[in-house]
DRENTORKOL-3810 file (N, C-alpha, C; in nm, 4 decimals):
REM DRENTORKOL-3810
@n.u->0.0818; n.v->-0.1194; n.w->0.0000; ca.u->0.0000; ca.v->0.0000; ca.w->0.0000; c.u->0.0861; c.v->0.1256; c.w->0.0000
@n.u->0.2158; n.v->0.0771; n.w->0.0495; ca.u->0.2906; ca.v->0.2506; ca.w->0.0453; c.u->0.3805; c.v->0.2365; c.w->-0.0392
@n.u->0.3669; n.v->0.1691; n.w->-0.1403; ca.u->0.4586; ca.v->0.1636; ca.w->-0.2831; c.u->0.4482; c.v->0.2638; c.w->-0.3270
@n.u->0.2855; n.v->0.2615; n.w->-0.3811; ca.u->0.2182; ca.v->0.3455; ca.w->-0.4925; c.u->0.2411; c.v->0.4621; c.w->-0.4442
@n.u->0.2577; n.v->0.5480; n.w->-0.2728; ca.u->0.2329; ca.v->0.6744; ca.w->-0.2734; c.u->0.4109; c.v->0.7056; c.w->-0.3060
@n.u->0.4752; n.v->0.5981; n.w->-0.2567; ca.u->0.6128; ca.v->0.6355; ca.w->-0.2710; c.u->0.6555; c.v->0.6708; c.w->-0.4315
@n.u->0.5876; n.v->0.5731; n.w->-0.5407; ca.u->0.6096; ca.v->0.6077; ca.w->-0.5969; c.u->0.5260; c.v->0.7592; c.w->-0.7187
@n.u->0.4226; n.v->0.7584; n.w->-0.6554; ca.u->0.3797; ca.v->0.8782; ca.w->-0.6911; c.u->0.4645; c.v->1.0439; c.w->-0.6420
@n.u->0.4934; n.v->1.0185; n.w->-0.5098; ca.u->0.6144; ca.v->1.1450; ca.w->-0.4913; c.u->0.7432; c.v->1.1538; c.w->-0.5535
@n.u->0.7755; n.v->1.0176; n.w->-0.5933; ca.u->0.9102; ca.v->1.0203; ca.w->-0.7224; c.u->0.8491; c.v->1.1028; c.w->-0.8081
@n.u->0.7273; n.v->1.0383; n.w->-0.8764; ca.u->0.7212; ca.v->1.1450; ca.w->-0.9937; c.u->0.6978; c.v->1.2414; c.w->-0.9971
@n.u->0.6075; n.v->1.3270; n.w->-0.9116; ca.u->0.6093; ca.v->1.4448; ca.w->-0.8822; c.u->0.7339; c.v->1.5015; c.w->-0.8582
@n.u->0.8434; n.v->1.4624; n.w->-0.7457; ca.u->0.9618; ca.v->1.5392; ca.w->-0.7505; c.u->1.0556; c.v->1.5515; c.w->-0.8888
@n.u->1.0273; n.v->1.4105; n.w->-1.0107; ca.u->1.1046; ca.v->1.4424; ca.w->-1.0853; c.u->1.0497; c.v->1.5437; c.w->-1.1917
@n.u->0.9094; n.v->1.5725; n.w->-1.1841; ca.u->0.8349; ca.v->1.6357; ca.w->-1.2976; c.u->0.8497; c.v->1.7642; c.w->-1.2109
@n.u->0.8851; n.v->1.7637; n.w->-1.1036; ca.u->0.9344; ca.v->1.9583; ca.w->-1.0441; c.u->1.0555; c.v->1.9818; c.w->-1.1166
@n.u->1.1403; n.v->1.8710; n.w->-1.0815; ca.u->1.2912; ca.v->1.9261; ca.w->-1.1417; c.u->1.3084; c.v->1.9405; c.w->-1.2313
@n.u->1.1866; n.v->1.8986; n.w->-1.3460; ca.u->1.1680; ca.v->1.8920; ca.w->-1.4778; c.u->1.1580; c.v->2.0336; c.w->-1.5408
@n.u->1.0434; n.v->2.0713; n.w->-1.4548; ca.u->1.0299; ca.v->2.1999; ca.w->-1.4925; c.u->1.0867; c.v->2.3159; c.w->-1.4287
@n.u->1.2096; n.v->2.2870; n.w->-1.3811; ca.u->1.2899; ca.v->2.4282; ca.w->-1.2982; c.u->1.3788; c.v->2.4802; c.w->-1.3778
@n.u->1.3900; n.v->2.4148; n.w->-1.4821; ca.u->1.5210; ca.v->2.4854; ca.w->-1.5705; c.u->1.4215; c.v->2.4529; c.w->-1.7031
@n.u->1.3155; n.v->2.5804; n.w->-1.7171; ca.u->1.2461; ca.v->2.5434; ca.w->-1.8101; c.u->1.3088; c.v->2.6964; c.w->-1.9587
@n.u->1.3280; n.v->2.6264; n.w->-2.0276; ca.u->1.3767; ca.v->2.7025; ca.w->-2.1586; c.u->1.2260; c.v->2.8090; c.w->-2.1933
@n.u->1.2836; n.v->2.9623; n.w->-2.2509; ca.u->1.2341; ca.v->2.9967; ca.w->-2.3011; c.u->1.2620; c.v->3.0442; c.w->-2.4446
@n.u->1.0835; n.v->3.0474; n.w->-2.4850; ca.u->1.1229; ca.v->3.0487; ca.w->-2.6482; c.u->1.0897; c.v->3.2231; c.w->-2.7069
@n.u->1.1654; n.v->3.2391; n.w->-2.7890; ca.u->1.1398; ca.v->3.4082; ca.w->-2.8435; c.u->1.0954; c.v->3.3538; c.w->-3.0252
@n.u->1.0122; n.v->3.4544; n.w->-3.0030; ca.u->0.9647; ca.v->3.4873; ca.w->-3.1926; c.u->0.8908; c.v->3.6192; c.w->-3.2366
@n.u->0.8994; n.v->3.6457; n.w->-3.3519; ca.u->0.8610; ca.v->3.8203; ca.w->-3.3606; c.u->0.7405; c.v->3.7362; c.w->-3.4557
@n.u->0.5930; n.v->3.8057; n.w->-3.4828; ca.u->0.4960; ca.v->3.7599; ca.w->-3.5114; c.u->0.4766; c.v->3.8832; c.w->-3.6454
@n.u->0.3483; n.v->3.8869; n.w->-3.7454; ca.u->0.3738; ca.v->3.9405; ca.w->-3.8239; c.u->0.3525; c.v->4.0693; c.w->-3.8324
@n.u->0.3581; n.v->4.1368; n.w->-3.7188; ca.u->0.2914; ca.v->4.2690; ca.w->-3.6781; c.u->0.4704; c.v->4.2975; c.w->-3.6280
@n.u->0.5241; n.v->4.1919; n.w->-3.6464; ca.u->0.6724; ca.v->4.2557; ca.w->-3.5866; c.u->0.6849; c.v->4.2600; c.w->-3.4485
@n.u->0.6240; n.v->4.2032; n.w->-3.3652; ca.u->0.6155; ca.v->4.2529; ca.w->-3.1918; c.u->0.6556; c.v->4.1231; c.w->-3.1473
@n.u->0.8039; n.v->4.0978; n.w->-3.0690; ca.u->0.8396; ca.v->4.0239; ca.w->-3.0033; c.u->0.7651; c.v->3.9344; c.w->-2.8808
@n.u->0.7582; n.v->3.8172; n.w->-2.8890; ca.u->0.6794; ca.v->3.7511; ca.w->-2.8216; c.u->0.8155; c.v->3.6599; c.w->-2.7743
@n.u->0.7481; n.v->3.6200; n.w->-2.5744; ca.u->0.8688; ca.v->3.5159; ca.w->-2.5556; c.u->0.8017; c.v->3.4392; c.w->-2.4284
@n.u->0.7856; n.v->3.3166; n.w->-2.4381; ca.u->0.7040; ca.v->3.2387; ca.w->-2.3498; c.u->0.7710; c.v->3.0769; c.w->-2.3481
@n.u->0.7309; n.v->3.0076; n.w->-2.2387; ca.u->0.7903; ca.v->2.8991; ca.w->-2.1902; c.u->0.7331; c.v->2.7747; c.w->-2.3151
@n.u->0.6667; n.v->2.8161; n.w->-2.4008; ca.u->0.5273; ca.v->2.7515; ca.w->-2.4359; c.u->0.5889; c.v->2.8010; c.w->-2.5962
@n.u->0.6285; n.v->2.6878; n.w->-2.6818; ca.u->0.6377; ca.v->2.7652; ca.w->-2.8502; c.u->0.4931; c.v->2.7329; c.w->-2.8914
@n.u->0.4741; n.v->2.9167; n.w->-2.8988; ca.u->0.3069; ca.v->2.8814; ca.w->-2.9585; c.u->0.3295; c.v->2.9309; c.w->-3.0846
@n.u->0.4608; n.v->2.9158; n.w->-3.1854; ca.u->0.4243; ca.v->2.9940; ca.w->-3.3097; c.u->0.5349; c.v->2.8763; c.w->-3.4148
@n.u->0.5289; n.v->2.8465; n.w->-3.5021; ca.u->0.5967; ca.v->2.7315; ca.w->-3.5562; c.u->0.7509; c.v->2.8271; c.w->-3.5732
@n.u->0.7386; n.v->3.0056; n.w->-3.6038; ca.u->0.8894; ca.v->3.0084; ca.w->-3.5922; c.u->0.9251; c.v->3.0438; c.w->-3.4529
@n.u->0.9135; n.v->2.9821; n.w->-3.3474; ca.u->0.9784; ca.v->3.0390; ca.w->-3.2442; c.u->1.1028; c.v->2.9491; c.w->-3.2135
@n.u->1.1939; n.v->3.0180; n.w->-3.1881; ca.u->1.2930; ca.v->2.9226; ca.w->-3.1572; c.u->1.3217; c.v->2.9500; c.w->-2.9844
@n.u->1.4261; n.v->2.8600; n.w->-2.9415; ca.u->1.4911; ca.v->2.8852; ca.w->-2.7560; c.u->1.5625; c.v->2.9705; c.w->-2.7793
@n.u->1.5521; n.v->3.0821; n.w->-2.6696; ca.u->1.6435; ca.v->3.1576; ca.w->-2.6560; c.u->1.7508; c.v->3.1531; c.w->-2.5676
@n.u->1.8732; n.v->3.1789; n.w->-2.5425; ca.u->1.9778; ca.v->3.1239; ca.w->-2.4982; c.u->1.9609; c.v->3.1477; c.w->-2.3053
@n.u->1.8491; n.v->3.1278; n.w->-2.2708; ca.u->1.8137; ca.v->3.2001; ca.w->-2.1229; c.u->1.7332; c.v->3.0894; c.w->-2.1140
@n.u->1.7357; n.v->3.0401; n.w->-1.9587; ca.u->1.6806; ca.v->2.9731; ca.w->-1.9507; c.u->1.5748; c.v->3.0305; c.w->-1.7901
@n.u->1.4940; n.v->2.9598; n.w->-1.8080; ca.u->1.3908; ca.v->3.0488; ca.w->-1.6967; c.u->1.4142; c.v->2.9252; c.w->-1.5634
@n.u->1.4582; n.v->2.9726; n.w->-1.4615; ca.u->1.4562; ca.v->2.9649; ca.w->-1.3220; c.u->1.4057; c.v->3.0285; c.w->-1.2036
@n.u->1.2897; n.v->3.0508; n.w->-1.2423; ca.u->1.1806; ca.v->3.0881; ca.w->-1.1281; c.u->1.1117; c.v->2.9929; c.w->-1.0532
@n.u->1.1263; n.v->3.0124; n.w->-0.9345; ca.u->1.0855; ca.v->2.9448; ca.w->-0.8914; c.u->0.9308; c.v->2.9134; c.w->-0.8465
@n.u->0.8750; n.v->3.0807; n.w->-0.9084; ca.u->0.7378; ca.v->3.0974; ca.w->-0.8871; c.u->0.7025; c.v->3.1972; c.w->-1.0138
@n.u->0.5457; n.v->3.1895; n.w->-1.0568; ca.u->0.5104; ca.v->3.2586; ca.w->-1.1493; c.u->0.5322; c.v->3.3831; c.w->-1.1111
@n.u->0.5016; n.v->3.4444; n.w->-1.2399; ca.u->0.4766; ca.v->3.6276; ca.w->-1.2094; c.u->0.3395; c.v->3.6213; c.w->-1.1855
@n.u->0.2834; n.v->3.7713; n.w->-1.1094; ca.u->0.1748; ca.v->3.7391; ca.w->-1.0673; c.u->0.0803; c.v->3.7854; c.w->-1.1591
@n.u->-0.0369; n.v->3.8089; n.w->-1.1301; ca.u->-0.1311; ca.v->3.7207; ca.w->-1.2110; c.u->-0.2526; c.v->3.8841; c.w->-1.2156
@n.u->-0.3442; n.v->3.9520; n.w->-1.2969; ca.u->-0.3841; ca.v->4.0241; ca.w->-1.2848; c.u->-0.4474; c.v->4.0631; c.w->-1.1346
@n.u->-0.4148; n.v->4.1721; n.w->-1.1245; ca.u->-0.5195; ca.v->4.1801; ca.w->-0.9693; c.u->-0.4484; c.v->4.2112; c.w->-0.8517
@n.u->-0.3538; n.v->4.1644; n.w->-0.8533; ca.u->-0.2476; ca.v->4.0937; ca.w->-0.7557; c.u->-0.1821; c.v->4.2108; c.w->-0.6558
@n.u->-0.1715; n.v->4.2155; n.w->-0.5413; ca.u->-0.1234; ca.v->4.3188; ca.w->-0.4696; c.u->0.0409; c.v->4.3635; c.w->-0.5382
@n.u->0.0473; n.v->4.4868; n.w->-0.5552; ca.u->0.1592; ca.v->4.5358; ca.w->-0.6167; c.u->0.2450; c.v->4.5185; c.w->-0.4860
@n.u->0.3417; n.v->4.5349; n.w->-0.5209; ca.u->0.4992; ca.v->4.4709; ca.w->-0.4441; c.u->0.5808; c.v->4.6024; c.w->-0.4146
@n.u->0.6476; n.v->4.6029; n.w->-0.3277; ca.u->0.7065; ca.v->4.7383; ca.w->-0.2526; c.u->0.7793; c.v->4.8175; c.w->-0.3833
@n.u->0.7574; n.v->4.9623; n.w->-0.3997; ca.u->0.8292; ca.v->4.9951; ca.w->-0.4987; c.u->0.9959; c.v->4.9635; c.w->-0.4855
@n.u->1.0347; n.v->4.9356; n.w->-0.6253; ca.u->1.2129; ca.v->4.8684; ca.w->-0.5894; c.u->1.2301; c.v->4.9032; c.w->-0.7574
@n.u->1.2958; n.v->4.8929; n.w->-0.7557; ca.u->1.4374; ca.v->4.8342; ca.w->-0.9551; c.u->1.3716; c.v->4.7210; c.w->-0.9812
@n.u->1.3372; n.v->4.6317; n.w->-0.8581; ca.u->1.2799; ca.v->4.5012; ca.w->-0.9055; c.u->1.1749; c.v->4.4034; c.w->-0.8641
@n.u->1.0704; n.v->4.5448; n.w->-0.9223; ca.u->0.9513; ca.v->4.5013; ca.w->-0.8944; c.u->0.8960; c.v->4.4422; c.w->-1.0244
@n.u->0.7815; n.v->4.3477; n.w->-0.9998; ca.u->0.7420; ca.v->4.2582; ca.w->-1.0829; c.u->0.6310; c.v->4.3402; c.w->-1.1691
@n.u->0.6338; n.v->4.3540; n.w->-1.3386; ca.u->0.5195; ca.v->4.4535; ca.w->-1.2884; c.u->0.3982; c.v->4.3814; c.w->-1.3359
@n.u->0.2725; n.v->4.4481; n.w->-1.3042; ca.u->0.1427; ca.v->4.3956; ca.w->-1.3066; c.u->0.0881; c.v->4.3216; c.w->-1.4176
@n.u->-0.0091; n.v->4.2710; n.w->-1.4767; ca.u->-0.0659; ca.v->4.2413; ca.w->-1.5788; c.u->-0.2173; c.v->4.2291; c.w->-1.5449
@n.u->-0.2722; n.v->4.3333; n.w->-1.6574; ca.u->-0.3876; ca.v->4.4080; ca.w->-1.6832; c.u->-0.4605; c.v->4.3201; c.w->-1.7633
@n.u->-0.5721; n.v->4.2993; n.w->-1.7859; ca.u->-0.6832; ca.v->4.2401; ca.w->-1.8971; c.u->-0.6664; c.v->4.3478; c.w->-1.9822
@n.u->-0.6145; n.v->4.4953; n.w->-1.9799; ca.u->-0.6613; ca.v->4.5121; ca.w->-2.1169; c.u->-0.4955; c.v->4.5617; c.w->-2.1521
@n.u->-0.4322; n.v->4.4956; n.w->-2.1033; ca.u->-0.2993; ca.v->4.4744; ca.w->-2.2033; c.u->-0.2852; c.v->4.3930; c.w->-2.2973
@n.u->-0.2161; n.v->4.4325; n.w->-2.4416; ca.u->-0.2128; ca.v->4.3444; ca.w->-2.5439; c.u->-0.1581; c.v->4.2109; c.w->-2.5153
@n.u->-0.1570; n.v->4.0897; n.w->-2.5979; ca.u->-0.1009; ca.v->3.9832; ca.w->-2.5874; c.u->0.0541; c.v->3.9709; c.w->-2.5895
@n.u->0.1451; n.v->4.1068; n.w->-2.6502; ca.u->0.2195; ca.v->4.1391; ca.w->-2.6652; c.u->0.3117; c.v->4.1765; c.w->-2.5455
@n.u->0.2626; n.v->4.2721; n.w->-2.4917; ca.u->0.2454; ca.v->4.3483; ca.w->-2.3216; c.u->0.2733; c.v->4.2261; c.w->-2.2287
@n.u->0.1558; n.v->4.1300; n.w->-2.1985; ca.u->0.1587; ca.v->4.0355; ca.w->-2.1445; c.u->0.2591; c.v->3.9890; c.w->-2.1480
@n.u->0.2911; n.v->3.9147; n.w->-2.2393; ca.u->0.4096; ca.v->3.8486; ca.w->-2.2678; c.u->0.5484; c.v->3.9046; c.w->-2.2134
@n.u->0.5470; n.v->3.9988; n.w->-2.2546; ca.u->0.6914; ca.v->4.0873; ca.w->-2.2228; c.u->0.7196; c.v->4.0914; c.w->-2.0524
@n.u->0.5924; n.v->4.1559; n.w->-2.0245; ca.u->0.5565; ca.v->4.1475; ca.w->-1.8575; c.u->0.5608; c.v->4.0259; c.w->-1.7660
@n.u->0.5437; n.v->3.9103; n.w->-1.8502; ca.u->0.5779; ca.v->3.7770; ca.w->-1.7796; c.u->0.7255; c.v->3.7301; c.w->-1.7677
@n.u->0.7612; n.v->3.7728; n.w->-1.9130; ca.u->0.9306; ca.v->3.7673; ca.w->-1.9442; c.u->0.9617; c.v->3.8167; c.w->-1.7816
@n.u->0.9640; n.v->3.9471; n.w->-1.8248; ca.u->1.0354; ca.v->4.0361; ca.w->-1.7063; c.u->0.9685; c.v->3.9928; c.w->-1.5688
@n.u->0.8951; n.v->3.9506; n.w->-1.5217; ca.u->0.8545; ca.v->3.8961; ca.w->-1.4265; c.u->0.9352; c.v->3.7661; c.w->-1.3712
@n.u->0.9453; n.v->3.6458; n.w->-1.4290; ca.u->1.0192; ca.v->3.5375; ca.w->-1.4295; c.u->1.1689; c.v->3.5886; c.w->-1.4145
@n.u->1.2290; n.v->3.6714; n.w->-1.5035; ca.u->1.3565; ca.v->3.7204; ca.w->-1.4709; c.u->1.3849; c.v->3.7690; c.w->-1.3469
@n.u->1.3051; n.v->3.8535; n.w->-1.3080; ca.u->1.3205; ca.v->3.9056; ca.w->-1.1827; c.u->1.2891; c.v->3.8313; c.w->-1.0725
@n.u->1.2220; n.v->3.7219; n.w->-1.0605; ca.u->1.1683; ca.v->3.6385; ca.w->-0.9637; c.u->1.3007; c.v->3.4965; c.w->-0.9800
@n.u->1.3189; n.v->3.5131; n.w->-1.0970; ca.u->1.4423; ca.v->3.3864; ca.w->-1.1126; c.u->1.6072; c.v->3.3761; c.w->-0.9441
@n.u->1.6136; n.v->3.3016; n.w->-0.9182; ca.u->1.7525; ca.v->3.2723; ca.w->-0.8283; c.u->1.8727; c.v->3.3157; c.w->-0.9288
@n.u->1.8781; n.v->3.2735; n.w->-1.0507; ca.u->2.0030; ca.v->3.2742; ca.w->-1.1807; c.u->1.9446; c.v->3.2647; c.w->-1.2980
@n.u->2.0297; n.v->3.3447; n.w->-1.3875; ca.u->1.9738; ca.v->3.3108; ca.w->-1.5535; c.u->2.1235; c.v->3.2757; c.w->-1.6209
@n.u->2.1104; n.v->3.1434; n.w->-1.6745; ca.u->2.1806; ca.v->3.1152; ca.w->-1.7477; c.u->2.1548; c.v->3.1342; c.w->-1.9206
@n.u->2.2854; n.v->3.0926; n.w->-1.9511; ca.u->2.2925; ca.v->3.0882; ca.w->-2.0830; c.u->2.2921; c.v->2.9906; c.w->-2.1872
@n.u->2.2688; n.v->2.9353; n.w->-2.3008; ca.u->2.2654; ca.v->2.7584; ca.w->-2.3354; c.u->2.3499; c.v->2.7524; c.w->-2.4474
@n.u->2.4528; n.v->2.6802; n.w->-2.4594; ca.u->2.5770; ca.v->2.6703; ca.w->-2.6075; c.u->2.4593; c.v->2.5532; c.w->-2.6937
@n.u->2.5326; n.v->2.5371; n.w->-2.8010; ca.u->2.4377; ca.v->2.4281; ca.w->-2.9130; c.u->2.4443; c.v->2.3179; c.w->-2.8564
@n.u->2.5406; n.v->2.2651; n.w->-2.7645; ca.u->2.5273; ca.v->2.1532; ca.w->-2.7181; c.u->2.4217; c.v->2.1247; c.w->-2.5933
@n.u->2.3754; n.v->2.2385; n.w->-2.5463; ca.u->2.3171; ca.v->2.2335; ca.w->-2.4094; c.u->2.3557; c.v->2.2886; c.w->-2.2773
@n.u->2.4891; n.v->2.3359; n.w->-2.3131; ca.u->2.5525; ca.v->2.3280; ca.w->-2.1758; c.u->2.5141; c.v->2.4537; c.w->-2.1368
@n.u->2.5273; n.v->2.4419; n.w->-1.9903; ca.u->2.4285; ca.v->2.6142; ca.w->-1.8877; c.u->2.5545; c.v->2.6623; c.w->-1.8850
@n.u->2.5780; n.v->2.8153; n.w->-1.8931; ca.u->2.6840; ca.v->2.8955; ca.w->-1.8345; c.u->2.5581; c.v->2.9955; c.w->-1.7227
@n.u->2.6284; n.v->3.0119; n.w->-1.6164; ca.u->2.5262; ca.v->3.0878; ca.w->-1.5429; c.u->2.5771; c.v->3.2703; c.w->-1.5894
@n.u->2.5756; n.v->3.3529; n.w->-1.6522; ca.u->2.5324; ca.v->3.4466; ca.w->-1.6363; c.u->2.5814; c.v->3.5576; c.w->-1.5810
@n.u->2.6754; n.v->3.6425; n.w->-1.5954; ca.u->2.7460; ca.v->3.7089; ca.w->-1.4307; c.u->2.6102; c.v->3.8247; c.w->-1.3863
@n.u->2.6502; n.v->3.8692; n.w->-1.3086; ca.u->2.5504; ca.v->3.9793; ca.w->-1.2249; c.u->2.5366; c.v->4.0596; c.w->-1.3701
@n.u->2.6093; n.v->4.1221; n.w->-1.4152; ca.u->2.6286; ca.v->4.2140; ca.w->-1.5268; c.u->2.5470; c.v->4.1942; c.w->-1.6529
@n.u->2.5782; n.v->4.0788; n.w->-1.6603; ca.u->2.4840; ca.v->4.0457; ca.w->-1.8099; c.u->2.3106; c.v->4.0192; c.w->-1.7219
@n.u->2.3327; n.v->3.9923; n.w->-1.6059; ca.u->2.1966; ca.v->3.9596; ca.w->-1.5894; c.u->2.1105; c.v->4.1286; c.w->-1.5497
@n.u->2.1880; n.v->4.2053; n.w->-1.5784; ca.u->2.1314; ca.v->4.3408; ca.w->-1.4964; c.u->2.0873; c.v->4.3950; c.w->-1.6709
@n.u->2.1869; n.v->4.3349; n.w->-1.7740; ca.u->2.1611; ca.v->4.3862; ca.w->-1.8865; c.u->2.0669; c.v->4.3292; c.w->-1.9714
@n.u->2.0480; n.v->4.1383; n.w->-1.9307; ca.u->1.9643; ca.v->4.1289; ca.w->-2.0092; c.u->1.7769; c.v->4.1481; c.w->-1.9426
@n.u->1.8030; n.v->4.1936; n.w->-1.8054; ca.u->1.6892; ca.v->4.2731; ca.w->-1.7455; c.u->1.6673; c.v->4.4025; c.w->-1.7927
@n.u->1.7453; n.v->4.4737; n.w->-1.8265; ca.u->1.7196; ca.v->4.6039; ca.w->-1.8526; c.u->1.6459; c.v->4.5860; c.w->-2.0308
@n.u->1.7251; n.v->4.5216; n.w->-2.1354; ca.u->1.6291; ca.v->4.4980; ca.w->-2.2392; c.u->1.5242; c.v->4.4278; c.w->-2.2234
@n.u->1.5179; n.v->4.3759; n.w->-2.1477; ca.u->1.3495; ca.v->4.2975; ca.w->-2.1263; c.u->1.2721; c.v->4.3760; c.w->-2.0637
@n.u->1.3399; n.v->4.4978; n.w->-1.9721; ca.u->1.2355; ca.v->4.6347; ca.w->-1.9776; c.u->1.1925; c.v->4.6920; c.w->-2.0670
@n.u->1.2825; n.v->4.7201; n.w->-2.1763; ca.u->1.2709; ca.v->4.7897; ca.w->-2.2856; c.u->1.1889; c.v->4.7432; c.w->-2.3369
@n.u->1.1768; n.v->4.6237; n.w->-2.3171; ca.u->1.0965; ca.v->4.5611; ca.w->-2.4591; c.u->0.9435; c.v->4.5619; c.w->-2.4171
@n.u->0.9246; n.v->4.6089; n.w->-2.2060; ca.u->0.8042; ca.v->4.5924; ca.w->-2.1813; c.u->0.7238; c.v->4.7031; c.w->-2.2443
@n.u->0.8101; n.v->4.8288; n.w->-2.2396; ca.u->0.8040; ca.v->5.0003; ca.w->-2.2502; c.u->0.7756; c.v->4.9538; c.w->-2.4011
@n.u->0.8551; n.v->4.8997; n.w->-2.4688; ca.u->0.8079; ca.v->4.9155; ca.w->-2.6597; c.u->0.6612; c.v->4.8553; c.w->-2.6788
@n.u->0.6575; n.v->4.7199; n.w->-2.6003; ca.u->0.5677; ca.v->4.6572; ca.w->-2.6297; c.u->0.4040; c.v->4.7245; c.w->-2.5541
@n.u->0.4618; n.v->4.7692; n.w->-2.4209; ca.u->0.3215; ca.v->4.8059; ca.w->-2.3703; c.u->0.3148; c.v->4.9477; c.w->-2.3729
@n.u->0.3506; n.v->5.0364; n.w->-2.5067; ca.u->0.3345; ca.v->5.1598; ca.w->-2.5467; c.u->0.2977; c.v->5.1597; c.w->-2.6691
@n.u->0.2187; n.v->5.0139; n.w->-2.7516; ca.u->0.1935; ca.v->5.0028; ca.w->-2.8734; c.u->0.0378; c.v->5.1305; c.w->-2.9382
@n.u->0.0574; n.v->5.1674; n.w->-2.9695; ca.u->-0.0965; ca.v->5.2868; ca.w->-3.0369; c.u->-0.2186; c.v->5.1667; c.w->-3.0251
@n.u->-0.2932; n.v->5.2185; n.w->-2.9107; ca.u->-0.4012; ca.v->5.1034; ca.w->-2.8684; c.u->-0.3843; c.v->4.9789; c.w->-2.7651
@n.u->-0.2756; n.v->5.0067; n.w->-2.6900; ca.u->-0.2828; ca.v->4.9735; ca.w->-2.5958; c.u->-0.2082; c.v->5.0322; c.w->-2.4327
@n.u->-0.2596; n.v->4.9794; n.w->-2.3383; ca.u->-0.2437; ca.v->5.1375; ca.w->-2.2538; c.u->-0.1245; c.v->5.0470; c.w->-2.1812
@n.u->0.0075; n.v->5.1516; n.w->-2.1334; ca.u->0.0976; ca.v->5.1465; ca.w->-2.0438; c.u->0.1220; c.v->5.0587; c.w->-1.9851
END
């Protein structure tokens, strides 16, 4: 009788570790607006060399805003574009991440120094500001 639960917490612990070093994928769509999610929802999206280590989602519309800081998570609105969203989750996961590594063709992780990780946060701001300043959709 305590096989089955034993072995039901194997799989659960290995399907956590599964998903802790979960790759994300980037693709620009035909409107030109960068999209980048854990999830390839577009046949050209490819991995981008970052891999997502959060240990918790970004939060979720609604959600009590977080002490103002450099690295605060920021919100997501229903009437932000799909675009917005996206970007805002990016930067969310980054900022909530322990480390962001990097991936060679073979696979292998390089972790990242403080520096590149401050830089590749700062373009994933940019890209929230490009994306959630599109004509028709709000801030």
């Amino acid at each position: 009788m305590k096989l089955p639960i034993v072995v039901l917490l194997l799989a659960a612990l290995v399907m956590g570790a599964a998903l802790a070093d979960t790759v994300v994928y980037k693709w620009v769509d035909k409107d030109g607006n960068v999209h980048y999610s854990t999830v390839p929802q577009n046949p050209n999206a490819k991995p981008t060399d970052i891999i997502n280590t959060a240990r918790e989602q970004a939060p979720a519309a609604g959600s009590a805003p977080a002490a103002s800081s450099a690295n605060q998570v920021p919100s997501i609105s229903p009437d932000d574009s799909p675009a917005c969203k996206s970007a805002k989750q990016t930067l969310g996961k980054y900022l909530l991440a322990e480390a962001l590594f990097s991936v060679d063709a073979n696979g292998n992780k390089t972790l990242l120094s403080k520096d590149k990780q401050a830089q590749l946060i700062q373009q994933t701001r940019n890209q929230v500001t490009l994306a959630c300043s599109q004509p028709g959709t709000p801030p």
